[in-house]
N, CA, C and O atoms as a GROMACS GRO file, in nm:
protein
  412
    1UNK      N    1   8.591   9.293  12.519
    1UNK     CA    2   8.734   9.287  12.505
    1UNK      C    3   8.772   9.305  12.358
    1UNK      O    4   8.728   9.232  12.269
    2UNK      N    5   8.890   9.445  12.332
    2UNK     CA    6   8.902   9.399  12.205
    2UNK      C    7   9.023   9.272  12.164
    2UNK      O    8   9.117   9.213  12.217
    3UNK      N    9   8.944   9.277  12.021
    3UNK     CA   10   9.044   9.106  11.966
    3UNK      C   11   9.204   9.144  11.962
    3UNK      O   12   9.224   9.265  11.972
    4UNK      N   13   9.268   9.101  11.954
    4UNK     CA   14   9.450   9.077  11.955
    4UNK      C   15   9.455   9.154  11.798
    4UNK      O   16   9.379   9.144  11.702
    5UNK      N   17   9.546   9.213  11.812
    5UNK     CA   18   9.588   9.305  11.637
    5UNK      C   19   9.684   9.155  11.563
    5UNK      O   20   9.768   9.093  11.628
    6UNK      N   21   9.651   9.125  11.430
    6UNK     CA   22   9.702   8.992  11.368
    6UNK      C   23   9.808   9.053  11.292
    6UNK      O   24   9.805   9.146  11.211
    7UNK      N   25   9.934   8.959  11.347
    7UNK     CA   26  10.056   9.007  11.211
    7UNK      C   27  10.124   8.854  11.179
    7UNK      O   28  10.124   8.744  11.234
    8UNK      N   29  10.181   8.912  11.058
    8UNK     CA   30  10.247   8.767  11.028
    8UNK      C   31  10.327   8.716  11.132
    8UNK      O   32  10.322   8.754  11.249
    9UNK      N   33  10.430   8.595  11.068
    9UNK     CA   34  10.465   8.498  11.152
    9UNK      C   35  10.616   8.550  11.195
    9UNK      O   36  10.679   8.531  11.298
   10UNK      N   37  10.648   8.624  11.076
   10UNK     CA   38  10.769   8.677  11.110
   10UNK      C   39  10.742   8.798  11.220
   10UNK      O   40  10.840   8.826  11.288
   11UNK      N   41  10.654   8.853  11.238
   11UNK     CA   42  10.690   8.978  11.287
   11UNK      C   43  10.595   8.897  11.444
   11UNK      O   44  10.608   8.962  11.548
   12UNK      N   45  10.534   8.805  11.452
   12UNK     CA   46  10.524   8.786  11.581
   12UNK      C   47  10.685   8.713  11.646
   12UNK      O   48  10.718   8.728  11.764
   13UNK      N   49  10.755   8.649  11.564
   13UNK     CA   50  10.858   8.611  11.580
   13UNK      C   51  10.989   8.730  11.640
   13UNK      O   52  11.090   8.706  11.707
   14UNK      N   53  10.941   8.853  11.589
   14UNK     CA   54  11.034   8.979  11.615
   14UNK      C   55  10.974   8.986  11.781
   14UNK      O   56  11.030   8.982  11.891
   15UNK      N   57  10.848   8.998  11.742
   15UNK     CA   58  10.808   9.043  11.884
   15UNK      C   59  10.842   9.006  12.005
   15UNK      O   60  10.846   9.072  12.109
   16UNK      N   61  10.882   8.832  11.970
   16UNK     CA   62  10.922   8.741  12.105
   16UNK      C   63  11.084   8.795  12.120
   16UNK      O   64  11.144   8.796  12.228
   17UNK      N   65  11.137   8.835  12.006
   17UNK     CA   66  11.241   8.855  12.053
   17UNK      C   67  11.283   9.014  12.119
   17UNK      O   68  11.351   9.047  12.216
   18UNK      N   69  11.230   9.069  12.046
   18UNK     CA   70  11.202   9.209  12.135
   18UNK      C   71  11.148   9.215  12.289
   18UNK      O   72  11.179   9.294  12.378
   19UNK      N   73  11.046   9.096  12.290
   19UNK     CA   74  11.055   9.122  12.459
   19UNK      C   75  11.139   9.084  12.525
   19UNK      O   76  11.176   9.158  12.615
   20UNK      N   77  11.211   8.940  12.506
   20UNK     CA   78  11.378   8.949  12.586
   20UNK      C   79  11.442   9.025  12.540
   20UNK      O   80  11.513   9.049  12.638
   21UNK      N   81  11.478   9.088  12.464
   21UNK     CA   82  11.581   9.192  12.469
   21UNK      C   83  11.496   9.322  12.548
   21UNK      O   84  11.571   9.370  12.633
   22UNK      N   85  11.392   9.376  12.544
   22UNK     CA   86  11.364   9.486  12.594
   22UNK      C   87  11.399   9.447  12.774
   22UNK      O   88  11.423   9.528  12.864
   23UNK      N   89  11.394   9.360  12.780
   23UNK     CA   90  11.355   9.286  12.906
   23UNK      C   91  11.505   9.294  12.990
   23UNK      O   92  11.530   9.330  13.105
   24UNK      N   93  11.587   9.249  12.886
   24UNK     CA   94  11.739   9.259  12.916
   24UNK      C   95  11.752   9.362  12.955
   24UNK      O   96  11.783   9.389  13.071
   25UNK      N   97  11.732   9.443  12.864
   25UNK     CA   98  11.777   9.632  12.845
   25UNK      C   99  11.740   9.716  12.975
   25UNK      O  100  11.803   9.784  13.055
   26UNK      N  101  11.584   9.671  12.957
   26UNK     CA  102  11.566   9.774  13.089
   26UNK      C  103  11.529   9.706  13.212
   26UNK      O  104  11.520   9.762  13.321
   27UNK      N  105  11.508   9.589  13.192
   27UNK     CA  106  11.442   9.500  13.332
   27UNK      C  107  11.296   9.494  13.318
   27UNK      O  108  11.238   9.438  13.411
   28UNK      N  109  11.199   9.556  13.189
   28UNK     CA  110  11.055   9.533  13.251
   28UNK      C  111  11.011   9.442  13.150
   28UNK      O  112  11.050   9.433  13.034
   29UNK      N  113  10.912   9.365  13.219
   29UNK     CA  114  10.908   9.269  13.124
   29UNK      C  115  10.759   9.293  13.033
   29UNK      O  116  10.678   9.350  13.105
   30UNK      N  117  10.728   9.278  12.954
   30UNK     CA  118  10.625   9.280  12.911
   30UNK      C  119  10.530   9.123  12.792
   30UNK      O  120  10.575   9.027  12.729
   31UNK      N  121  10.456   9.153  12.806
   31UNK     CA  122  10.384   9.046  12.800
   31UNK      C  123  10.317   9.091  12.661
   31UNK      O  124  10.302   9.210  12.634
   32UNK      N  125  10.286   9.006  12.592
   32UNK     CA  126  10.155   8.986  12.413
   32UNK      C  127  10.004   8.968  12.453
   32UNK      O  128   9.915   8.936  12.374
   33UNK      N  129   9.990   8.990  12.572
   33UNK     CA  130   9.876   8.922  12.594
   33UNK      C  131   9.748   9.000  12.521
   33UNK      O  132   9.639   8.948  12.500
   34UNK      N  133   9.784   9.126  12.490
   34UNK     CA  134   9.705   9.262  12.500
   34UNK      C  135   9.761   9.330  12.367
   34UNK      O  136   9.863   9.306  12.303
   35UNK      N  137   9.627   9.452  12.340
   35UNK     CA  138   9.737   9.510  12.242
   35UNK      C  139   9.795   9.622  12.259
   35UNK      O  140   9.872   9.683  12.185
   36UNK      N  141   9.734   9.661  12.412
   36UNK     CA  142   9.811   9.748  12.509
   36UNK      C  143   9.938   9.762  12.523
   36UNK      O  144  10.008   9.860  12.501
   37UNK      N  145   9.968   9.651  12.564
   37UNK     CA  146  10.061   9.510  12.580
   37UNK      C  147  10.191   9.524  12.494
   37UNK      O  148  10.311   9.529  12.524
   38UNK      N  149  10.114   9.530  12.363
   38UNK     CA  150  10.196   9.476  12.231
   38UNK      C  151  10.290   9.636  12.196
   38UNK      O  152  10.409   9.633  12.166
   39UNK      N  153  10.194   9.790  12.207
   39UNK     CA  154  10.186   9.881  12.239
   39UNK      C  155  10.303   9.962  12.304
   39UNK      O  156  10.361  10.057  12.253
   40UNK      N  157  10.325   9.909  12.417
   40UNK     CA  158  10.406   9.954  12.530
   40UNK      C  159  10.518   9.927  12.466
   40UNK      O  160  10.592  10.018  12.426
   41UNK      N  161  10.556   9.749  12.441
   41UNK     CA  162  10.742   9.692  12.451
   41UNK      C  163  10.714   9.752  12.284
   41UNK      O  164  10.829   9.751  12.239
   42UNK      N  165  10.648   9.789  12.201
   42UNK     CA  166  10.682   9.843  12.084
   42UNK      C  167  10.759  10.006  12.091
   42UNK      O  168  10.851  10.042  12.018
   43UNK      N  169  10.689  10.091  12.204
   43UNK     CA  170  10.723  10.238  12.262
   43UNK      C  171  10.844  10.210  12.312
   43UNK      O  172  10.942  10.270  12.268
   44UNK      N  173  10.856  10.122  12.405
   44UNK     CA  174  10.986  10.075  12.451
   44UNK      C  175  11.102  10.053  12.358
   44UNK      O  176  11.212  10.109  12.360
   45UNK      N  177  11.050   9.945  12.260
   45UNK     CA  178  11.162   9.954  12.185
   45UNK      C  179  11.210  10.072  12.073
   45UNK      O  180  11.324  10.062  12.030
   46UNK      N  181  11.163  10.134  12.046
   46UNK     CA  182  11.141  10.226  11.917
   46UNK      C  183  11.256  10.300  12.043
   46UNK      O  184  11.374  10.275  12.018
   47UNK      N  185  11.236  10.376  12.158
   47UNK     CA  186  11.323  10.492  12.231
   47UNK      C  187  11.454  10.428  12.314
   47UNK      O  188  11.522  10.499  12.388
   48UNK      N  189  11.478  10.303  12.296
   48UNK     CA  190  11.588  10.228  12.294
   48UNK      C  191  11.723  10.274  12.232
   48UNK      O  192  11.738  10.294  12.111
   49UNK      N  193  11.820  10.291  12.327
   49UNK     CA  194  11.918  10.322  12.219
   49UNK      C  195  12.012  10.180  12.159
   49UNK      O  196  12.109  10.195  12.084
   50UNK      N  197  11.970  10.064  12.200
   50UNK     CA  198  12.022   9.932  12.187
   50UNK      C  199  12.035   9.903  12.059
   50UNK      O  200  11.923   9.905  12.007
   51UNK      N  201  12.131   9.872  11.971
   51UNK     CA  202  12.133   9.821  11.899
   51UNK      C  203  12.020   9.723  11.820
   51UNK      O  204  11.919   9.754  11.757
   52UNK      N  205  12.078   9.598  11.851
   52UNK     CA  206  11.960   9.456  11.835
   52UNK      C  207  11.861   9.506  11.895
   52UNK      O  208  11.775   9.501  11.808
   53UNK      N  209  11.802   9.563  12.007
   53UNK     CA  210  11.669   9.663  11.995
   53UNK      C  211  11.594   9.672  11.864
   53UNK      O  212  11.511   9.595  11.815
   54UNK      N  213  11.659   9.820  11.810
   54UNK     CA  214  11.661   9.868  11.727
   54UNK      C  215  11.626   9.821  11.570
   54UNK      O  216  11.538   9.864  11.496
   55UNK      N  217  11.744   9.701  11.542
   55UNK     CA  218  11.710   9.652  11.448
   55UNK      C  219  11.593   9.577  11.406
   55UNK      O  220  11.537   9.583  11.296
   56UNK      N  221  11.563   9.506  11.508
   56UNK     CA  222  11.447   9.429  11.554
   56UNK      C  223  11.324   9.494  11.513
   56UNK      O  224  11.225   9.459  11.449
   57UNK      N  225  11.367   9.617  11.581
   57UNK     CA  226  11.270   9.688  11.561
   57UNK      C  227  11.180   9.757  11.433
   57UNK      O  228  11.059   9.778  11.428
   58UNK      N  229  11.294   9.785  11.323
   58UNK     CA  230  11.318   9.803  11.217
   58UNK      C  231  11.257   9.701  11.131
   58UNK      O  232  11.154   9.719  11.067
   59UNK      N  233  11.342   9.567  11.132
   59UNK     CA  234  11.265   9.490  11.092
   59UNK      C  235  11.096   9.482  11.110
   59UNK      O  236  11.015   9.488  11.016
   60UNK      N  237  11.073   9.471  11.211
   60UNK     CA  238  10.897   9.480  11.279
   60UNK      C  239  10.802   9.553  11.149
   60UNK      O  240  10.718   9.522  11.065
   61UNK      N  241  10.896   9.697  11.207
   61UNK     CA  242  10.820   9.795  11.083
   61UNK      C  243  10.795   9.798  10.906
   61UNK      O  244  10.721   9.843  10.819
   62UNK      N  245  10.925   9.709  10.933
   62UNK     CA  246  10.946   9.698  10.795
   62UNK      C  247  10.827   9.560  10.666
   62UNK      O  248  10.817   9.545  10.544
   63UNK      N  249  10.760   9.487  10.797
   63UNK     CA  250  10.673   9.370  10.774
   63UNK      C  251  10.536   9.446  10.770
   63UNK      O  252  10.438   9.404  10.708
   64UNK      N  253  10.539   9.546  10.831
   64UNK     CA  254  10.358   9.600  10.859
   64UNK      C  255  10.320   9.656  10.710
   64UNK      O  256  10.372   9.727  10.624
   65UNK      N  257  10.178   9.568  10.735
   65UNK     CA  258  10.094   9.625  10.635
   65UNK      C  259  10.067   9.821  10.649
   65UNK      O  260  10.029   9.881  10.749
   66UNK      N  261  10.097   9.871  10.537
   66UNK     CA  262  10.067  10.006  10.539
   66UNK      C  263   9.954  10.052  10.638
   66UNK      O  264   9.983  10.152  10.704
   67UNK      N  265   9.811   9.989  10.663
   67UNK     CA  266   9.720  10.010  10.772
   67UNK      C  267   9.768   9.985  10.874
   67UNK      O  268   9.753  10.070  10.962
   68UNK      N  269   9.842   9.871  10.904
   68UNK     CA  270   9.901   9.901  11.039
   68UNK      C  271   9.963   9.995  11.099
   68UNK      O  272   9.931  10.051  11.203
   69UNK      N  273  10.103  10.022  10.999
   69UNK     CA  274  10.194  10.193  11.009
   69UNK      C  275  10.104  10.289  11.009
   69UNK      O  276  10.128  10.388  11.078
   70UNK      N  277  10.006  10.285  10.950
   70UNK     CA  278   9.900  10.414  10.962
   70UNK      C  279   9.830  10.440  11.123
   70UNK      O  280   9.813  10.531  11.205
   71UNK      N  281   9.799  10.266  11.100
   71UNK     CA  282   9.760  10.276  11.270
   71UNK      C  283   9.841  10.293  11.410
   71UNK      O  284   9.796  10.338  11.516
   72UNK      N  285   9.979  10.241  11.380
   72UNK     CA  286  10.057  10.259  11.478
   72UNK      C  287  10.115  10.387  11.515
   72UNK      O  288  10.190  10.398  11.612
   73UNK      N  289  10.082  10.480  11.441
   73UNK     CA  290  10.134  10.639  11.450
   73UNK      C  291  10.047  10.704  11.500
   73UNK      O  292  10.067  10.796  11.579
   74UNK      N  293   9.890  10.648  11.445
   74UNK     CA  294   9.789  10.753  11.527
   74UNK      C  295   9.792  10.692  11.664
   74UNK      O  296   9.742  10.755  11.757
   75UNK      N  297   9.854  10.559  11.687
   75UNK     CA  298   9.844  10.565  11.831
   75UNK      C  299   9.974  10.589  11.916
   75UNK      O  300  10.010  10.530  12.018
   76UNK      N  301  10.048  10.713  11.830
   76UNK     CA  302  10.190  10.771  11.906
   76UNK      C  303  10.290  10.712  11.832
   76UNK      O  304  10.377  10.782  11.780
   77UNK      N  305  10.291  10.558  11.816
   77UNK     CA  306  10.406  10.535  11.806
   77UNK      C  307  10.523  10.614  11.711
   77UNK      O  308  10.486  10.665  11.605
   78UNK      N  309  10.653  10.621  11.748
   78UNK     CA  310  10.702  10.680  11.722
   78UNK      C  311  10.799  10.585  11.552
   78UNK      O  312  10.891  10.503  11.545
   79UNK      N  313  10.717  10.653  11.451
   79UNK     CA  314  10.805  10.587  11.272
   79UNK      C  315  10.832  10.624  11.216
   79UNK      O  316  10.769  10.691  11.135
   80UNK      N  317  10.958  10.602  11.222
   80UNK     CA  318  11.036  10.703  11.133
   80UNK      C  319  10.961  10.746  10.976
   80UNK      O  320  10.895  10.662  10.915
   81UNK      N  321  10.979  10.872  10.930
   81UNK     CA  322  10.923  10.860  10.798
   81UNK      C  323  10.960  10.782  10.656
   81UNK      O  324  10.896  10.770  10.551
   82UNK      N  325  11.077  10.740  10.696
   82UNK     CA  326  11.050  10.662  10.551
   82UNK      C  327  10.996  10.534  10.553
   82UNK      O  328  10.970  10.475  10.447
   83UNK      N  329  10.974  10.482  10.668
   83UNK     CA  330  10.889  10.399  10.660
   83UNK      C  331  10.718  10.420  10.608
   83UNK      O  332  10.640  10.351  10.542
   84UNK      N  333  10.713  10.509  10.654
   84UNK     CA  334  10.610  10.565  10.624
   84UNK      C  335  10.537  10.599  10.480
   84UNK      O  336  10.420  10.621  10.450
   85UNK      N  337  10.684  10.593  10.388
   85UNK     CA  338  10.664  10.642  10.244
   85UNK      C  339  10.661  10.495  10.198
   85UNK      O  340  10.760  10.458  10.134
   86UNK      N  341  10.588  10.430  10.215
   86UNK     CA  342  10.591  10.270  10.085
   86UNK      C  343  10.552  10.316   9.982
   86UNK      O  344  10.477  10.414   9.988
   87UNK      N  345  10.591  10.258   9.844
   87UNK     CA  346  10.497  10.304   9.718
   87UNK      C  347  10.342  10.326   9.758
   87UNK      O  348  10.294  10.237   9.828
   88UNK      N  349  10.266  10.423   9.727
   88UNK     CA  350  10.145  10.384   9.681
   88UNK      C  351  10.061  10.429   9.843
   88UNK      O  352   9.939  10.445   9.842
   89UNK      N  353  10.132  10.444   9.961
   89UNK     CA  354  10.050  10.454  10.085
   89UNK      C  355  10.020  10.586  10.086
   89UNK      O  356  10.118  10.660  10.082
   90UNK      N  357   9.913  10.638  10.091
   90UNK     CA  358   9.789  10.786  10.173
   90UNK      C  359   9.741  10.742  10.257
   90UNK      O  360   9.663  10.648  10.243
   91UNK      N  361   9.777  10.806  10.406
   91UNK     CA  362   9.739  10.721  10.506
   91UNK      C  363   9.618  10.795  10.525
   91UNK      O  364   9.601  10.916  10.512
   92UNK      N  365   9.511  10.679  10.567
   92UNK     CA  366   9.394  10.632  10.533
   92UNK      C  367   9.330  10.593  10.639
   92UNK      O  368   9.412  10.572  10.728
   93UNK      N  369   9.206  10.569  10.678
   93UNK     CA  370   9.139  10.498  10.769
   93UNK      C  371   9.033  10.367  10.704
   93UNK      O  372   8.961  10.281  10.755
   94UNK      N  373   9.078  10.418  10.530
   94UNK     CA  374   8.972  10.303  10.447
   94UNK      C  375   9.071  10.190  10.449
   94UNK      O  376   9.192  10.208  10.454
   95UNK      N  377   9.021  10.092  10.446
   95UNK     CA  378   9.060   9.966  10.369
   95UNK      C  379   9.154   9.969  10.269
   95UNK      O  380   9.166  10.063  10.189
   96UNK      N  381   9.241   9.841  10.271
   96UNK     CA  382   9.355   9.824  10.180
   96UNK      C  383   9.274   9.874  10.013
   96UNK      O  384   9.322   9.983   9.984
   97UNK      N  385   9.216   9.848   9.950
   97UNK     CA  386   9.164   9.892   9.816
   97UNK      C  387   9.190  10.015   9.828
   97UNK      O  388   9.293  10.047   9.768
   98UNK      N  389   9.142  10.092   9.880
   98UNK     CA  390   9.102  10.238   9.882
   98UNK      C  391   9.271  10.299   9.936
   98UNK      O  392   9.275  10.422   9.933
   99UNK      N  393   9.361  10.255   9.966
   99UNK     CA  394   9.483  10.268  10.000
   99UNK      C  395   9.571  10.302   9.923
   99UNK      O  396   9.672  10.363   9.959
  100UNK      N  397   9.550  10.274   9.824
  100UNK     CA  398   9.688  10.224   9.681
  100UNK      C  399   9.678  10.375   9.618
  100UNK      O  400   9.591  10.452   9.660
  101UNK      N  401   9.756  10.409   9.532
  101UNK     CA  402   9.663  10.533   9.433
  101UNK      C  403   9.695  10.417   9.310
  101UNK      O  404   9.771  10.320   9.311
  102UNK      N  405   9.605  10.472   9.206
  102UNK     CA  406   9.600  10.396   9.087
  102UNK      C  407   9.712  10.464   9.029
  102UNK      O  408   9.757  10.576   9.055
  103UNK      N  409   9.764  10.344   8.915
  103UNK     CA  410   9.906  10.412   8.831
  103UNK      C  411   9.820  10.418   8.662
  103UNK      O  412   9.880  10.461   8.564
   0.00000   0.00000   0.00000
């Protein structure tokens, strides 16, 4: 089994609220149990035209470590690009060190 993907406290905090609202929105409910799971009500929310959706959503993205945004795109998800542009991110498959460019 793989392990659960770890995010801070705030952005598991987004997450709970993104699943009642996704839940509201469209009726399906989805569950954290997985990172399948986590995956889906993230796809869900990103093609939302909901507002508080949305923002939520925003926020989410806006907490991820650059490896994560790196990772969440190769697996589809849909991010906008300026999220994508943090200072300093070449998206990467190395480790945070190897991430940065030197100034």
């Amino acid at each position: 089994m793989e392990p659960l993907m770890i995010f801070t406290e705030t952005n598991i905090y987004i997450l709970s609220k993104l699943v009642a609202l996704v839940r509201r929105d469209t009726g399906t409910r989805h569950r954290l149990n997985s990172n399948e799971a986590i995956k889906t009500l993230l796809q869900d929310a990103s093609a939302s035209a909901d507002e508080r959706i949305h923002s939520f959503f925003v926020r989410f993205l806006e907490n991820l470590t650059p490896e994560q945004l790196v990772g969440f795109r190769a697996e589809g998800l849909n991010i906008p690009e300026q999220y994508m542009r943090k200072p300093g991110l070449i998206p990467t498959p190395l480790s945070r060190q190897y991430a940065y460019m030197s100034r």
